[in-house]
Backbone as a chain_set.jsonl record, in Angstrom:
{"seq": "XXXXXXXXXXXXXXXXXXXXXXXXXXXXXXXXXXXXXXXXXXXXXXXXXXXXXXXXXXXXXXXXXXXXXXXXXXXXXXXXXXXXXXXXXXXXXXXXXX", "coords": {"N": [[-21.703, 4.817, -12.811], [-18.839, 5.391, -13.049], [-18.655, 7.929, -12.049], [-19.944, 7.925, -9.222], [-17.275, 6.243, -7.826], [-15.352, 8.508, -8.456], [-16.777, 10.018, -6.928], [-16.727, 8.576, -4.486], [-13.547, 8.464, -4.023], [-12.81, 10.901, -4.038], [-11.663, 12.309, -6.092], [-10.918, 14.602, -8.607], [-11.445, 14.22, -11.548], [-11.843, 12.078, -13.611], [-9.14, 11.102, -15.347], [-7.669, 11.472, -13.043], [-8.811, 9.809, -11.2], [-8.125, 7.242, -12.697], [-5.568, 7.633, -12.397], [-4.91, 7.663, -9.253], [-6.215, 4.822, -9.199], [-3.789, 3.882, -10.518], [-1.685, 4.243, -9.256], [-2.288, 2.594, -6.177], [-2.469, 0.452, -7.615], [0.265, 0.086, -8.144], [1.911, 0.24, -6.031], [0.908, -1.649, -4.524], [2.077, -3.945, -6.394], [4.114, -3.35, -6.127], [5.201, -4.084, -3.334], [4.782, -6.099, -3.094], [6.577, -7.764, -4.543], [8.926, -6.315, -3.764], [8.884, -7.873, -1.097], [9.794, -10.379, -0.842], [12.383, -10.6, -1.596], [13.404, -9.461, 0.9], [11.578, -11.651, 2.811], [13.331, -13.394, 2.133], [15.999, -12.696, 3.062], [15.638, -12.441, 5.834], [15.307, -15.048, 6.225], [12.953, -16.455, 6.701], [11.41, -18.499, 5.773], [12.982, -21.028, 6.259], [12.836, -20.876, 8.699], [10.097, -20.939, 9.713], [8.374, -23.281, 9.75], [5.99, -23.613, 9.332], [3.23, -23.129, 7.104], [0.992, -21.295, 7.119], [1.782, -19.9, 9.163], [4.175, -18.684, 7.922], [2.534, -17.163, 5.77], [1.101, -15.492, 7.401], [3.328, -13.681, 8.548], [4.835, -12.775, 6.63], [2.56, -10.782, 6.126], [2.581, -9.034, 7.628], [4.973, -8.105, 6.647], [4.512, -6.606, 4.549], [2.662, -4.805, 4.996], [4.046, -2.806, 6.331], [5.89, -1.936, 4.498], [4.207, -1.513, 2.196], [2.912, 0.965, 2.84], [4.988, 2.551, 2.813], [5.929, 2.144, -0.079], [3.577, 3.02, -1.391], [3.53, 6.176, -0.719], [6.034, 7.327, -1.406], [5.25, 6.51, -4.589], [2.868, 7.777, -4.993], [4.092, 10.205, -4.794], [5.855, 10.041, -6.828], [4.023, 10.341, -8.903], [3.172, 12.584, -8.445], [0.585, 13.244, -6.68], [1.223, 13.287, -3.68], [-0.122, 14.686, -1.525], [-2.866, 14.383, -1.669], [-2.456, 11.378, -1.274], [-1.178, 11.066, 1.498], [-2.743, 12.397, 2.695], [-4.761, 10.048, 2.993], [-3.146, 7.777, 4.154], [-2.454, 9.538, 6.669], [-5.739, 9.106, 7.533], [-5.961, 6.422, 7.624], [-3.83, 5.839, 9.836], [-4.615, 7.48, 11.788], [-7.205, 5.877, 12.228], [-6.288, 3.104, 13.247], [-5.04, 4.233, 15.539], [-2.754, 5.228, 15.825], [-1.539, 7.657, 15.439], [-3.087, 11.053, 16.892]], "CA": [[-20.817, 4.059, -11.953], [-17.866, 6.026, -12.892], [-19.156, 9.248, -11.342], [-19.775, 7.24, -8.076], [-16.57, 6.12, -8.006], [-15.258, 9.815, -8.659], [-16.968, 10.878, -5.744], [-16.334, 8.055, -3.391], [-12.335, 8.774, -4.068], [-12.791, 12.443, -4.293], [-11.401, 12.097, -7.493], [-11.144, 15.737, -9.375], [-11.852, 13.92, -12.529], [-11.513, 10.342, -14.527], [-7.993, 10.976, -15.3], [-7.545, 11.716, -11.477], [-9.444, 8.505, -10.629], [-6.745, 6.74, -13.003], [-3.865, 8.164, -11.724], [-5.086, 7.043, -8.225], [-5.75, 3.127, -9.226], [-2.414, 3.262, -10.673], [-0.728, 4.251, -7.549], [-2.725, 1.774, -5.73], [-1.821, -1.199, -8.195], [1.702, 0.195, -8.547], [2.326, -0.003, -4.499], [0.415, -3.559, -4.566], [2.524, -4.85, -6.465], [5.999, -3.365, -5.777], [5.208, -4.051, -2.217], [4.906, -8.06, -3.252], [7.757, -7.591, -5.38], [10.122, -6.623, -2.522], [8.595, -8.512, 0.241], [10.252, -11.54, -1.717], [13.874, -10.566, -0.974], [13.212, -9.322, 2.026], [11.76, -12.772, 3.478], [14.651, -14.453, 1.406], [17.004, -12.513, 3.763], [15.252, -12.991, 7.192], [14.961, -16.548, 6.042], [11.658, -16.854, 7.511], [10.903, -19.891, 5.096], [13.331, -22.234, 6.865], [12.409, -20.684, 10.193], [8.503, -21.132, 10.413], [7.282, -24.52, 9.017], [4.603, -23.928, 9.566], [2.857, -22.1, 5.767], [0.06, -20.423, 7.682], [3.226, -18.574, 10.146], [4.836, -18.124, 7.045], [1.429, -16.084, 4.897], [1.038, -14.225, 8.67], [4.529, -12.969, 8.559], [4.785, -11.886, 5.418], [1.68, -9.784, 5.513], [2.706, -8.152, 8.792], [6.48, -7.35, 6.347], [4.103, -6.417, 3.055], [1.634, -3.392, 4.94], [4.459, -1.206, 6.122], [6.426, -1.599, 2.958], [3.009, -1.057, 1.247], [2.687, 1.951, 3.081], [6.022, 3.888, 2.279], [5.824, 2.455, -1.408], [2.366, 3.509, -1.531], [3.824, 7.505, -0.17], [6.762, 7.249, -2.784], [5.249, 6.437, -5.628], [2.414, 8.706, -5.162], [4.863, 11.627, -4.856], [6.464, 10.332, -8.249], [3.105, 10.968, -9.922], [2.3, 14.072, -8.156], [-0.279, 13.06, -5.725], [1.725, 13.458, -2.693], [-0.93, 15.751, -0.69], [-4.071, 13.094, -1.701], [-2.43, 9.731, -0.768], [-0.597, 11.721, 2.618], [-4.002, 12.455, 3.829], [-5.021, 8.607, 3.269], [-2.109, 7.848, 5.257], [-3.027, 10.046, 8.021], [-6.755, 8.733, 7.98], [-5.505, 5.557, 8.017], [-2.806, 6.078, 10.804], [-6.073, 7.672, 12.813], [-7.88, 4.462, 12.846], [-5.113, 2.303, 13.988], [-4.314, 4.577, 16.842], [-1.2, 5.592, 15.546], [-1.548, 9.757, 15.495], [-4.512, 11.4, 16.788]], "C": [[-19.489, 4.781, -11.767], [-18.159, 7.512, -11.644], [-19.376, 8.434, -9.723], [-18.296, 6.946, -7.277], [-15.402, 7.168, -7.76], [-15.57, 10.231, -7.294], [-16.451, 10.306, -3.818], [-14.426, 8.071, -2.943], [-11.546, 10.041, -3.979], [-11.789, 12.608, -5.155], [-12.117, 13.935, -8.111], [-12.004, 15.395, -10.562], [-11.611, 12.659, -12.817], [-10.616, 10.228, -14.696], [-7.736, 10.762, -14.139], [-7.546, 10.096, -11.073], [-8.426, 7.347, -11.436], [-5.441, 6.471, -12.157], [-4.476, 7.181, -10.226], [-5.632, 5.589, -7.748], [-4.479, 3.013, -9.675], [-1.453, 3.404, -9.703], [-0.953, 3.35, -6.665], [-2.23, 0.661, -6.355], [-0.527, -1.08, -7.893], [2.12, -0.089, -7.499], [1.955, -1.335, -4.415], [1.823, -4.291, -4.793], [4.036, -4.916, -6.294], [6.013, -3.409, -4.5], [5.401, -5.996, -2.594], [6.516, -8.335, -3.251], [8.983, -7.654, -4.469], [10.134, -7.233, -1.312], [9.248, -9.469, -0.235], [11.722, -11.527, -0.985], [13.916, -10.656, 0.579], [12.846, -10.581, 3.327], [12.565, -13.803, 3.633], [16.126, -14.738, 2.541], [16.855, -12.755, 5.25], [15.442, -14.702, 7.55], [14.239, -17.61, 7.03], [11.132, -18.373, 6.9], [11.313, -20.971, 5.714], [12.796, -22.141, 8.323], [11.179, -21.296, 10.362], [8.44, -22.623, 9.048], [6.304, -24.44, 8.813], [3.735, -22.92, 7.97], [1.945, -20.829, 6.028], [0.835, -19.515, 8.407], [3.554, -17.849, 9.396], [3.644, -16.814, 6.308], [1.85, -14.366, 6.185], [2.575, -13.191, 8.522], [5.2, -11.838, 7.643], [4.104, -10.478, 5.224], [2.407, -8.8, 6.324], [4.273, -7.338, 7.638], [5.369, -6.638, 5.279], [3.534, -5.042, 4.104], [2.46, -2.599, 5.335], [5.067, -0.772, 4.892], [5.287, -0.931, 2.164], [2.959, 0.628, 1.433], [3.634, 2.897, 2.819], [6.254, 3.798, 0.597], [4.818, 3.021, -1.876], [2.669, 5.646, -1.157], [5.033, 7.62, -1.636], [6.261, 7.207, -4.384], [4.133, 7.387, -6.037], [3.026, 10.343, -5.387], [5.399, 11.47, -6.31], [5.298, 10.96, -9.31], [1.969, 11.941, -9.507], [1.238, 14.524, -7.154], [0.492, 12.856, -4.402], [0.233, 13.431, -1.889], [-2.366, 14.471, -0.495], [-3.513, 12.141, -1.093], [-1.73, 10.281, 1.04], [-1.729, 12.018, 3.612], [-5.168, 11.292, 3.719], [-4.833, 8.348, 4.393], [-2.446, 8.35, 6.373], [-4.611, 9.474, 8.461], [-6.269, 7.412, 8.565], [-4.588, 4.987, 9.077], [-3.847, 6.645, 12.311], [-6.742, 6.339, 13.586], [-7.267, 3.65, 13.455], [-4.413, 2.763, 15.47], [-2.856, 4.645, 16.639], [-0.785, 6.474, 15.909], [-3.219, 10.045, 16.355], [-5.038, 12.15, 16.074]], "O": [[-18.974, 4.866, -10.652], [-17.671, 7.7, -10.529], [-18.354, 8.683, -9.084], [-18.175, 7.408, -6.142], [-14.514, 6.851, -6.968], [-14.717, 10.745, -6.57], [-16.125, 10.852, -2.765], [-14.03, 7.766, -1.818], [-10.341, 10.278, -3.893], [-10.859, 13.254, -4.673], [-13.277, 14.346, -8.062], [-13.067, 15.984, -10.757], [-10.974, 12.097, -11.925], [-10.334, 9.079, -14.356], [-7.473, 9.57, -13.974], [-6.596, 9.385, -10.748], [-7.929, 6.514, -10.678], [-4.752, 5.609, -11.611], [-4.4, 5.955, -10.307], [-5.625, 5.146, -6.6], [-3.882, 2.013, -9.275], [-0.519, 2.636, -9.468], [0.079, 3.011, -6.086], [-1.557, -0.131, -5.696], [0.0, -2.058, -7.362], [3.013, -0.92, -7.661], [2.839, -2.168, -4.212], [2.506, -4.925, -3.989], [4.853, -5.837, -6.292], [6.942, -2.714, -4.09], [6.237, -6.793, -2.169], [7.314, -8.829, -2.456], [9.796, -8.572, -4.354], [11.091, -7.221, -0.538], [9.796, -9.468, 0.867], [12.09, -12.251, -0.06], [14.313, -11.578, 1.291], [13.434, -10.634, 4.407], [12.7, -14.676, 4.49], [16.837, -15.699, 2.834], [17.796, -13.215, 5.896], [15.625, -15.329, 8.593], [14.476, -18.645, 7.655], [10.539, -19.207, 7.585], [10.532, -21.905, 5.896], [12.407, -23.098, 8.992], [11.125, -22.222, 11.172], [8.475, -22.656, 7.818], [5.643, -25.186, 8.091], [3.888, -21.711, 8.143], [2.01, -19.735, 5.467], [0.575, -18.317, 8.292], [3.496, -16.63, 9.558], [3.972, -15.629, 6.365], [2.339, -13.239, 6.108], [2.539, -11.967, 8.403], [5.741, -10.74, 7.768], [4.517, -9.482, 4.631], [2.842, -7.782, 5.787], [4.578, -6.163, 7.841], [5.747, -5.471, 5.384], [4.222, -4.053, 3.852], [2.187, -1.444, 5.01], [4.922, 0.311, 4.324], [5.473, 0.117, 1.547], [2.963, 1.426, 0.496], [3.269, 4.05, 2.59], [6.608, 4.768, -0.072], [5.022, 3.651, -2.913], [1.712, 6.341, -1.498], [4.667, 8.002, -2.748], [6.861, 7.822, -5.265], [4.178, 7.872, -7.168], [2.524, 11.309, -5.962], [5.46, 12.465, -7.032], [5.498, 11.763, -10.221], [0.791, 12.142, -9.802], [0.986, 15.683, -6.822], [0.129, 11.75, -4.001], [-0.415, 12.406, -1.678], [-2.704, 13.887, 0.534], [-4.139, 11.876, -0.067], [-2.06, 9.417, 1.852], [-1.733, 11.943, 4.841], [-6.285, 11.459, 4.208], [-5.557, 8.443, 5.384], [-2.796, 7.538, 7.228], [-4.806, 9.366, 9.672], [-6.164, 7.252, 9.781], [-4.54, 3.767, 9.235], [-3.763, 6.269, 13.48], [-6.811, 5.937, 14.747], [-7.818, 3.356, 14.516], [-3.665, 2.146, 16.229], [-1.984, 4.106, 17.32], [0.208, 6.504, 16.635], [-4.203, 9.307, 16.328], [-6.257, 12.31, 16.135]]}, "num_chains": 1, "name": "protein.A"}
């Protein structure tokens, strides 16, 4: 399973494959983390009544944050080059870059 895993991440090795869930959790959750303030200060809560406006809104603030904490924090632990050519796949599909 590991070896699967490994290959579906192109993962050098098991450490590798580490390192690259902890960048993934680590962006998760420091993307939550600051979406918090961030809606605090828009003060989208009093704005939208509505809870379902409110989830939508949020997410739309949480995936770019995700995406530059997710570039940052990979560069702190070295993986720049790997999570950068995520990023670009991911920026592909969306019709972002070609």
């Amino acid at each position: 399973m590991i070896q699967n895993l490994i290959k579906k991440f192109n993962a050098k090795s098991k450490a590798h494959l580490l390192v690259i869930f902890l960048v993934f959790g680590l962006s998760g959750s420091f993307s939550l983390w600051i979406s918090s303030p961030i809606m605090a200060a828009l003060d989208l809560k009093n704005i939208l009544n509505n809870y379902t406006l409110y989830i939508f809104f949020r997410i739309l603030i949480i995936i770019p944050i995700y995406q530059l904490i997710l570039i940052i924090i990979a560069s702190i632990f070295g993986e720049f080059q790997y999570f950068w050519k995520f990023e670009k796949k991911l920026l592909k599909r969306i019709k972002i870059i070609k």
